[in-house]
C-alpha positions in Angstrom: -49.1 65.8 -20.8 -46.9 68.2 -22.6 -43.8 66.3 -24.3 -40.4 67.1 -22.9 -39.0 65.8 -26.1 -39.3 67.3 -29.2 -38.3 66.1 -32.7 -36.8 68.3 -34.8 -35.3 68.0 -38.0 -32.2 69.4 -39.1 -31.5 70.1 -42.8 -28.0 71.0 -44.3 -26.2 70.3 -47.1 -23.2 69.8 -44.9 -22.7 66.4 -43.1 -20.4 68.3 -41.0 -22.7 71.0 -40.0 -25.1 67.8 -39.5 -23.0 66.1 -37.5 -22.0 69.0 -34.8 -25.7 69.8 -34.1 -26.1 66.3 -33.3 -23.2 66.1 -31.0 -24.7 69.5 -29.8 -27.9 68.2 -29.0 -26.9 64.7 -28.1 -27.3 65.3 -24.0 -30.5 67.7 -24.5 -34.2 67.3 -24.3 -35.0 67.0 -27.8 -34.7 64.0 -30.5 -32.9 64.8 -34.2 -33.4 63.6 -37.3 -31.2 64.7 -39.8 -31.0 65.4 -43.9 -28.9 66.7 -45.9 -30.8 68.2 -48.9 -34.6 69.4 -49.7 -35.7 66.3 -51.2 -34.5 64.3 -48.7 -36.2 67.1 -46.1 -39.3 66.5 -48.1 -39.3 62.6 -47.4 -38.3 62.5 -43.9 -40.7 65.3 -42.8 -43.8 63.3 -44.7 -42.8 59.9 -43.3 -41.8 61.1 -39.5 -44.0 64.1 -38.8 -41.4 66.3 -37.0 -42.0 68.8 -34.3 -40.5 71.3 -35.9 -37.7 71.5 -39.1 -34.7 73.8 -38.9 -33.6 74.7 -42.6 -30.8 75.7 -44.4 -31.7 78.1 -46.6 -28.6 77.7 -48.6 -28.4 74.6 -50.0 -27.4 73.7 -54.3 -30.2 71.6 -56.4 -33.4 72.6 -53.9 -32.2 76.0 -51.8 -34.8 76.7 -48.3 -37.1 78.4 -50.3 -38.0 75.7 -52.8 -38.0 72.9 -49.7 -41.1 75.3 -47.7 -43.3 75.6 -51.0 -43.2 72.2 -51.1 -43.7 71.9 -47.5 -46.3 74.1 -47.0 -48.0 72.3 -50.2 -48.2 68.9 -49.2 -51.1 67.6 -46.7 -48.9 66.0 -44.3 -46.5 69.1 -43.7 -48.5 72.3 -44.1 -48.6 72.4 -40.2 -45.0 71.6 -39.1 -43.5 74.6 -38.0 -40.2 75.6 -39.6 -37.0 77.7 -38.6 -35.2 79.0 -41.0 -31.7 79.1 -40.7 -29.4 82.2 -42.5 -25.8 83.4 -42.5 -27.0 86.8 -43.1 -28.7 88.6 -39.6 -29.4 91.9 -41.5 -30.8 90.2 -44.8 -34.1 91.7 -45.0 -35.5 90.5 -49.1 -34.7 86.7 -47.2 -36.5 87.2 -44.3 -39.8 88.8 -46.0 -39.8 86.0 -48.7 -39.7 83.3 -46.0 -42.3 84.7 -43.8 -44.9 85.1 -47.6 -44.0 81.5 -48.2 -45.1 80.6 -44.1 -42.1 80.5 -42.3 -42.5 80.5 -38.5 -38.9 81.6 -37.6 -35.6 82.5 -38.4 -32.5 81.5 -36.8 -28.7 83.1 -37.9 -25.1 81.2 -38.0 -23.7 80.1 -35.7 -26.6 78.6 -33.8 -27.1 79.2 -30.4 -28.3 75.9 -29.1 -30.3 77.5 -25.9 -32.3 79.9 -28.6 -33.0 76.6 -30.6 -34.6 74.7 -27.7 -36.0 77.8 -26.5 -37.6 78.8 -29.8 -38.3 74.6 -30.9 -40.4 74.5 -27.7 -42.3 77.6 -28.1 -43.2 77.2 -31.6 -44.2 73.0 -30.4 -46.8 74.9 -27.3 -47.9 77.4 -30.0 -49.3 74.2 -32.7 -50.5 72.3 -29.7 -52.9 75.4 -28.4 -53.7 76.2 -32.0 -54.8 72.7 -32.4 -56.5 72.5 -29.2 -58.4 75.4 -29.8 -59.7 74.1 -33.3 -60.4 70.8 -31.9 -62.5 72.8 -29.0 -64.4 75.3 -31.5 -65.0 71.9 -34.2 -66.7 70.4 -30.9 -68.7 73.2 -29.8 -70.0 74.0 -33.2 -70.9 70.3 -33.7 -73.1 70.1 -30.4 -74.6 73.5 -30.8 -75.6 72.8 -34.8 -76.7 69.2 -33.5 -78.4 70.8 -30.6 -80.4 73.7 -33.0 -81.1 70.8 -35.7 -83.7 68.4 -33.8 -86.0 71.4 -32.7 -86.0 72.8 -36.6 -86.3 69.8 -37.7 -89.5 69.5 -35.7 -91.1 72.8 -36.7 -90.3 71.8 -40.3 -92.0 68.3 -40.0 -95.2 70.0 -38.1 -96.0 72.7 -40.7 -95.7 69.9 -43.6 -98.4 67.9 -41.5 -100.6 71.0 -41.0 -99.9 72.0 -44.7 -101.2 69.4 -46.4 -105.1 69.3 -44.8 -105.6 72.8 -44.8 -104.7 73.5 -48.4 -106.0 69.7 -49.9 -109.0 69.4 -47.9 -110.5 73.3 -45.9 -111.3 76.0 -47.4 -108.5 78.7 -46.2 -108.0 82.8 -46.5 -105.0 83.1 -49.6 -102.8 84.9 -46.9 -103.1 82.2 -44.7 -101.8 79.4 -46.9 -99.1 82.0 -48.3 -97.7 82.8 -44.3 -98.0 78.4 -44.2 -96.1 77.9 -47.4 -93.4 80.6 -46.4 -93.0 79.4 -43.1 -92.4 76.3 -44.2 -89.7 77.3 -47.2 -87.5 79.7 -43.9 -87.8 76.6 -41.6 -86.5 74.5 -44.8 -83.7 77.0 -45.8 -83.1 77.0 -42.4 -82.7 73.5 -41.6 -80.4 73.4 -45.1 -78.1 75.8 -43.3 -77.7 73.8 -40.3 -76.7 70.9 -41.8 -74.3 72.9 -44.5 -72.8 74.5 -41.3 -72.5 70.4 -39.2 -71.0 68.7 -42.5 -68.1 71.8 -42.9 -67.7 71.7 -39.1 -67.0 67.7 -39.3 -64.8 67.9 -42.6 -62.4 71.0 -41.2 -62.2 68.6 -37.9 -60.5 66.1 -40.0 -63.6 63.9 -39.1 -65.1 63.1 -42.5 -64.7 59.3 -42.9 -64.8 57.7 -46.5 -66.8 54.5 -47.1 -65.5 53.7 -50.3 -67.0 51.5 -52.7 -66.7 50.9 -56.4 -69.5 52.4 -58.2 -70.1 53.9 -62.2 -70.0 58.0 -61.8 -72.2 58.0 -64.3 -75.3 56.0 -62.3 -74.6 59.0 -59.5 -75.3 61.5 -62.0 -77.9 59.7 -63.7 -79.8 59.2 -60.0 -79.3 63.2 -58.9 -80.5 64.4 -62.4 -83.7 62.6 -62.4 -84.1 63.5 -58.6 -83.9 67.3 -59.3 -85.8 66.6 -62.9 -88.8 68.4 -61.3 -87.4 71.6 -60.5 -85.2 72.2 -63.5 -88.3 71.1 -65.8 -90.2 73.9 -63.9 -87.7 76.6 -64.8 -88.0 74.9 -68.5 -84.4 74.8 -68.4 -82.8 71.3 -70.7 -80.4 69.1 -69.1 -78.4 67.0 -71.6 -76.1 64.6 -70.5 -73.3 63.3 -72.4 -70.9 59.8 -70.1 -68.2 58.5 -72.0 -68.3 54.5 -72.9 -66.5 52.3 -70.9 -65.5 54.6 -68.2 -63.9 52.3 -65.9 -65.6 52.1 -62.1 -64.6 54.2 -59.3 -64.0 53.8 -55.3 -65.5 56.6 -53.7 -68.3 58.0 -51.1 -71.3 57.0 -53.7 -73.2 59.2 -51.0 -70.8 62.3 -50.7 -70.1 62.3 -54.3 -73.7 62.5 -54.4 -73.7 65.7 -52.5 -71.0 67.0 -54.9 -73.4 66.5 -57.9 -76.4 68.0 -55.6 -74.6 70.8 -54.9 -73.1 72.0 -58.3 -76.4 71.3 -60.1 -78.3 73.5 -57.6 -75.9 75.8 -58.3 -76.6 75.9 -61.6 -80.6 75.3 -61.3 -80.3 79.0 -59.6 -78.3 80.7 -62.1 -79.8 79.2 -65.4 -82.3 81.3 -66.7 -85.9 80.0 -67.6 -85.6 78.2 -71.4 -81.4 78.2 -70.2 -79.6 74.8 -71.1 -77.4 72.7 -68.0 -75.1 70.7 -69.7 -72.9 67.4 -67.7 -69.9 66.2 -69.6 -68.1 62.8 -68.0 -65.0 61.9 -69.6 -61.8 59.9 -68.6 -58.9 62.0 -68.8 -55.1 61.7 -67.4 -52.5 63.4 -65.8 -49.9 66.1 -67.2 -47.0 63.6 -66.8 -50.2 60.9 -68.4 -50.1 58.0 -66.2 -52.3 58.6 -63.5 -56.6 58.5 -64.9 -59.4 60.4 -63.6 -62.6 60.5 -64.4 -63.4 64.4 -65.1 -67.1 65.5 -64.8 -67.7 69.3 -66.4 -71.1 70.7 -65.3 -72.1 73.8 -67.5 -74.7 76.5 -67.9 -75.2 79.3 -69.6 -76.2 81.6 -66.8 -74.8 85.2 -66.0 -71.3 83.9 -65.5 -68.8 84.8 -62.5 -66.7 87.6 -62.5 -62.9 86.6 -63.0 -62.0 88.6 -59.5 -64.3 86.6 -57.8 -63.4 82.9 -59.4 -60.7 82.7 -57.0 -62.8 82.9 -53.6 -65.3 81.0 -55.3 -65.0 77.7 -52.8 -64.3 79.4 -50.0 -67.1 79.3 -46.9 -69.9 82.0 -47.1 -68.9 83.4 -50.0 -71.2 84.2 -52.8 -70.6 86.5 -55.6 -72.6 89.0 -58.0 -74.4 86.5 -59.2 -76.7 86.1 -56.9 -77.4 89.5 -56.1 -78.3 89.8 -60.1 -81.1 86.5 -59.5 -81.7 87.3 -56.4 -80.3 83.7 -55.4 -81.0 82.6 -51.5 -78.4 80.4 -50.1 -75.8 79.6 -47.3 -72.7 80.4 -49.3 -71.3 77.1 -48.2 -72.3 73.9 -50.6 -69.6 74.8 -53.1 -66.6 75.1 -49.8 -68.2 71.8 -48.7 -68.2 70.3 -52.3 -64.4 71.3 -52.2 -63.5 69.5 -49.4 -65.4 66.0 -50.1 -63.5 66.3 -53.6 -59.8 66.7 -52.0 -60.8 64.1 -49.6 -61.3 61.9 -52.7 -57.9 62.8 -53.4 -58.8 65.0 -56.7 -59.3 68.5 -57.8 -61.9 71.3 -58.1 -62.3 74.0 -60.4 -64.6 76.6 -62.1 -64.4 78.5 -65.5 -66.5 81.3 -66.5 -67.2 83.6 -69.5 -69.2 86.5 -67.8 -72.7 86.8 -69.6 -72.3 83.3 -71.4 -71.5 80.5 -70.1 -69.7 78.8 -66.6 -68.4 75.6 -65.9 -67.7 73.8 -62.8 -65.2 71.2 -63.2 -64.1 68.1 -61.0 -62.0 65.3 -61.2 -62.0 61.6 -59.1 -58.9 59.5 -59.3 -59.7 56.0 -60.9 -57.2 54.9 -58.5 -58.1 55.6 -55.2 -55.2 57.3 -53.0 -53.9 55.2 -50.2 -55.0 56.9 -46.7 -52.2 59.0 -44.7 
């Protein structure tokens, strides 16, 4: 059921102002809340989730402009529709600045209180369709990927069963065991893809839970390293590892962070060249302002680099760069979109560095402090 009622927050510098709108809207089907600067904006709109915020745009300390970057920046507001609100109807270098920083609307002086509930209400239908239709698409991508995983899954586990007697034990024509083994790397690749495409379709839904325990990063690292041992010691490529003492524990998905390490080190299995050198620094580091830790993890290798053009598209989905035309890299261009995602869950940061032709890092960091959940 639709709600009739609305919140909307009103921000002005002016009490006055502040106070007429609510006597303005006091008998109408919509509930205020009220602040009178950005930062104040800022905290009522993270701690009461408003419909939609009407903003000043002309305000001393933190003008409109400021108060939507920060909006638009933060987690729990990126989605709240706001109105901005202008003494100026013809001031067109205003208008295109707030629609480039994501404004949904703009409203002039004096405010018309039927355009306000007209526009509030429109904007409130808008999010809830726009939210409805991602929910729908997250849901039908879910049972459709579920749906296309059990039958692959199948294929995959036949030809390993069919595999293994016909090479070990009966004689068999070259070209047959080469269709066998490449039928059985597609169903693999395939199967890789599928679950790539169900863990990004659960994390955009907002439906990646956490099961956070304390655990030593560097015994994750240590576990996926020896697990992919095999396939960098085939491509005679060294991994050196170097963990700072003493790095204090951390509470995170041991099993996701996992995935993170997976991920980043296949990465850098395919672009290593043979007789190449992969390199994993863990180090605890802090903050700018140095009070909050992290324990930073820098995984580098010395393959053909990343162009700088393309560093900053680097975690989005399906993406994948020159790179991997140059090696000839097969992949789903999602395990480094996925690998940002379980990081920001974590409440930390993802990056990537590269010197083209020398060397590229990939570079994460884990609060030692777990965030508390929003």
């Amino acid at each position: 059921m639709e709600d009739l009622q609305p919140t909307i927050l009103i921000v002005d510098d002016t009490e006055d102002n502040l106070d007429l709108m609510e006597f303005a809207l006091k008998r109408k089907p919509v509930r205020m809340l009220r602040a009178s600067s950005g930062k104040e904006c800022l905290k009522v709109a993270a701690q009461s989730r408003p419909d939609v915020i009407l903003l000043d745009i002309q305000m001393p300390e933190m003008d409109g402009f400021e108060t939507l970057k920060h909006l638009r920046a933060s987690k729990k507001t990126v989605d709240i529709p706001v109105i901005f609100l202008t003494a100026q109807r013809k001031d067109a270098s205003s208008i295109e600045q707030g629609f480039s920083l994501g404004v949904d609307e703009y409203l002039t002086k004096p405010i018309d209180i039927d355009e306000l509930l007209v526009r509030t209400r429109s904007l409130v239908r808008l999010k809830k369709m726009e939210a409805e239709l991602e929910r729908t698409k997250a849901d039908f991508m879910a049972m459709l990927i579920h749906d296309m995983r059990s039958p692959i899954g199948g294929i995959s586990s036949i030809l390993e069963l069919l595999e293994e007697p016909l090479i070990k034990n009966s004689p068999i024509q070259e070209v047959h065991r080469e269709l066998l083994v490449s039928a059985e790397d597609a169903t693999r690749r395939l199967l890789n893809l599928i679950n790539d495409m169900l863990d990004l379709s659960k994390f955009e839904a907002g439906k990646m839970n956490l099961t956070r325990d304390p655990v030593f990063i560097g015994e994750i690292a240590n576990r996926i390293t020896k697990q992919m041992q095999p396939q960098f010691k085939q491509k005679q490529i060294q991994v050196n590892m170097s963990i700072e003492e003493s790095l204090p524990s951390i509470s995170v998905d041991s099993q996701k962070i996992a995935q993170v390490f997976t991920n980043i080190l296949s990465n850098a299995l395919k672009f290593t060249p043979a007789d190449g050198t992969v390199k994993i620094d863990i180090v605890c580091t802090k903050d700018n302002a140095g009070f909050n830790e992290f324990i930073q993890i820098s995984i580098i290798n010395n393959g053909p680099g990343i162009p700088a053009e393309e560093l900053p598209m680097l975690f989005e989905r399906y993406k994948q760069g020159m790179a991997s035309e140059i090696v000839q890299a097969k992949g789903t261009g999602l395990g480094l979109a996925i690998c940002k995602l379980i990081v920001e869950a974590h409440g930390g940061v993802i990056s990537a560095e590269s010197e083209p032709g020398k060397i590229t890092t990939f570079r994460f960091s884990l609060p030692v402090v777990a965030p508390k959940e929003s």
